[in-house]
N, C-alpha and C positions, 0 to 999 in steps of 0.2 A: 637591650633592644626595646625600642619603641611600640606602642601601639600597632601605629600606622607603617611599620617594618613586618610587624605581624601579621598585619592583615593583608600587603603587600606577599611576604611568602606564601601564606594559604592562597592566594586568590592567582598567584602563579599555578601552582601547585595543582589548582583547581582545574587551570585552563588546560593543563598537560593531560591530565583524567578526561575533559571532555574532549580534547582533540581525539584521544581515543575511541569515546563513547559512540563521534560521531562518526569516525572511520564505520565503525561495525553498523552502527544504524542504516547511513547512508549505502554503502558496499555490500552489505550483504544482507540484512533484513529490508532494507527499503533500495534495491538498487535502481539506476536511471530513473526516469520520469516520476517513481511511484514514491519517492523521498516529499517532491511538491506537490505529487497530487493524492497521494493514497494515504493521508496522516503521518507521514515520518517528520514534517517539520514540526507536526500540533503536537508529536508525543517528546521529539526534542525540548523542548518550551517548556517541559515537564521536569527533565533534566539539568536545564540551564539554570531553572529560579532553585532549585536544591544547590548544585552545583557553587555555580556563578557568582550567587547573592546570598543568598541566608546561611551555606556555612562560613564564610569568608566575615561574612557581617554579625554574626556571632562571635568570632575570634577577635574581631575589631572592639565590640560589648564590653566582653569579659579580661581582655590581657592589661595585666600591669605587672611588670617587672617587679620581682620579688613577692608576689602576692600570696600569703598561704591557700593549698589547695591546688594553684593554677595549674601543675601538669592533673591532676583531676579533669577540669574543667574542659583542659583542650580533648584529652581525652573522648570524653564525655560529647564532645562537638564534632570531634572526627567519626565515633560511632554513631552517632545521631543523624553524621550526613551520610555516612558509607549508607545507613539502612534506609533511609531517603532516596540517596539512588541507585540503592538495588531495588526497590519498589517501582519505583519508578521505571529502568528499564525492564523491567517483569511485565509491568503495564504495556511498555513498545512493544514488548515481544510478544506478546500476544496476539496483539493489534497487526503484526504484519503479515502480509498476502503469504498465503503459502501456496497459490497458485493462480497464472494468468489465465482463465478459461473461458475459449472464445464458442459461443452457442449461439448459432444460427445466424446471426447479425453483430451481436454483439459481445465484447471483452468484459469478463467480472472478475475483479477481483476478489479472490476467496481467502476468509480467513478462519482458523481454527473454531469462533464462537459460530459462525454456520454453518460450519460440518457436527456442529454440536446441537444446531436447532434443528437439524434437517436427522438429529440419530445417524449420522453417517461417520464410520471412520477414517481419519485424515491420512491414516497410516497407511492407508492405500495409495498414496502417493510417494510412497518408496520403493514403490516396484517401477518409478518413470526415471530414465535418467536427466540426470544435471541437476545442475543446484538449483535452489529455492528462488524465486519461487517459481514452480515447474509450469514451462509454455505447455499448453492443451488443448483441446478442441474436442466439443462433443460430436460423435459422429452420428452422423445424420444420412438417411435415405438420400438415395442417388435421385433420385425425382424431386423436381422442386416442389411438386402439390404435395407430393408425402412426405417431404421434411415440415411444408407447411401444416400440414395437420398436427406434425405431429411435435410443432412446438405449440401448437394452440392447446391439442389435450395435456401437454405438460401443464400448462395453467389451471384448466379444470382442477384435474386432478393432484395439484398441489408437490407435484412433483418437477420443480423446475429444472428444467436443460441442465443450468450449469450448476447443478449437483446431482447429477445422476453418473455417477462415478464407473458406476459400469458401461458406460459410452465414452468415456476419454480415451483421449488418444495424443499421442506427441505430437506437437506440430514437427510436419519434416523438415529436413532441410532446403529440398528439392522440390520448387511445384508448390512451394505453400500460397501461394498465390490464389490455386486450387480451394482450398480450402476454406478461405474468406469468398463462399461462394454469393453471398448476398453483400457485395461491396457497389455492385452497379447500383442497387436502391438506397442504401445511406448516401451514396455522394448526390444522387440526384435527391437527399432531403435538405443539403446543406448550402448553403448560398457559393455563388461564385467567388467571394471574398474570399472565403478560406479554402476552395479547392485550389485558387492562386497560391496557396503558400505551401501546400506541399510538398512534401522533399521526393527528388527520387526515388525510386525502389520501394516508391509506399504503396498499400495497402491498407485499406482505410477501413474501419468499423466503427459503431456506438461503445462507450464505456461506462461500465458502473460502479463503483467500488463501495463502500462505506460512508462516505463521506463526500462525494460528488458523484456526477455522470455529464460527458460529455462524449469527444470522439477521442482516438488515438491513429495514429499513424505505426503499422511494424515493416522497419525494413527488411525485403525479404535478403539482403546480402549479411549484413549484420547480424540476422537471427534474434532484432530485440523491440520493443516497441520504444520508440526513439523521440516522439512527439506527442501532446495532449491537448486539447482545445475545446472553449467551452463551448454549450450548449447555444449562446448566445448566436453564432453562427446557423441554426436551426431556422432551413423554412416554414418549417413543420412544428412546433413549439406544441401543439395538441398531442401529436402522435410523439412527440418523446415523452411527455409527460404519465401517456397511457403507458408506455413502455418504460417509465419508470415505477410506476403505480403496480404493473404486472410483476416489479423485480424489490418491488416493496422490503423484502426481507434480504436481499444484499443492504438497505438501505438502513434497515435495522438495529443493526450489528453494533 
């Protein structure tokens, strides 16, 4: 067998492990929208050049038919990537939302490193039902000036919304609508451009994850958030930018 027969099997070989990889990433650590926006493509990309390229391109290096040592070698390339991309997905999996939670205006995606800056435990999120990562909402005062206070004092006091774990709640199935009760004021910050593209059955909020913030769209039939869009759409480009400044530490992470 050839070289380039060689590198050909591993890089088959290779593709079958990632199609795998990316089932689990995509499907269930990063499922719908939060694959493209919430880092499951940046941490793929982590996966790939292990994967894809450099063991594959190793085997290509090193193989010569007959060569003393060579099952050594491949050996030595297969352990080399296996530990590459088990580090590697360790990395993903860390990185992903373990829960959607919508506070006052807006959707954060939360993940394990800010329940860890915030001293809070994650594992209080196995008392919510459904899979990861769990829809929620912080609950807030039936009066709009005291939910308004009382997202302002969460600022002061460095106790933001959407980690105050003892206010989550499941979004329902029924009436969630209800509950994105400041959707009249987002849509009226975002231009008529993107209210045009709306899908039905949306309900519309601010987003901020790690690694962007814009808007989302959750259909309330679906039960999922179905759409993402940027910032750029923004009449108000001032007042997102306070309200990204306020959520500073989602941005942290």
């Amino acid at each position: 067998m050839s070289r380039w027969q060689a590198f050909g099997i591993h890089l088959s070989i290779s593709a079958v492990i990632l199609l795998l990889l990316l089932a689990v990433i995509m499907f269930v650590w990063f499922p719908g929208i939060l694959f493209s926006v919430d880092g499951g493509w940046a941490g793929l990309r982590i996966v790939i050049g292990v994967d894809m390229v450099l063991g594959p391109l190793m085997t290509l290096v090193v193989y010569k038919a007959g060569k003393p040592g060579l099952k050594f070698d491949l050996t030595a390339i297969a352990l080399f990537q296996f530990t590459c991309m088990a580090a590697g997905m360790w990395i993903v999996y860390n990185e992903r939302p373990l829960a959607l939670v919508l506070a006052h205006d807006t959707v954060y995606s939360i993940t394990s490193q800010e329940f860890e800056d915030y001293d809070k435990d994650p594992g209080v999120l196995d008392e919510f039902p459904g899979s990861y990562p769990k829809l929620l909402y912080t609950e807030m005062p039936e009066n709009d000036i005291a939910a308004d206070i009382a997202a302002i004092r969460s600022q002061f006091i460095g106790d933001p919304l959407f980690i105050q774990t003892e206010r989550y709640r499941v979004l329902p199935e029924r009436n969630t609508a209800e509950i994105f009760r400041r959707e009249e004021s987002v849509r009226a910050s975002v231009s008529e451009e993107l209210l045009s593209q709306l899908v039905q059955n949306c309900v519309f909020a601010k987003f901020i994850s790690a690694v962007t913030s814009g808007y989302v769209c959750f259909d309330t039939e679906q039960m999922r958030y179905v759409e993402y869009y940027e910032n750029e759409y923004s009449q108000e480009p001032a007042a997102a930018e306070v309200v990204a400044g306020e959520s500073s530490s989602a941005e942290d992470i």
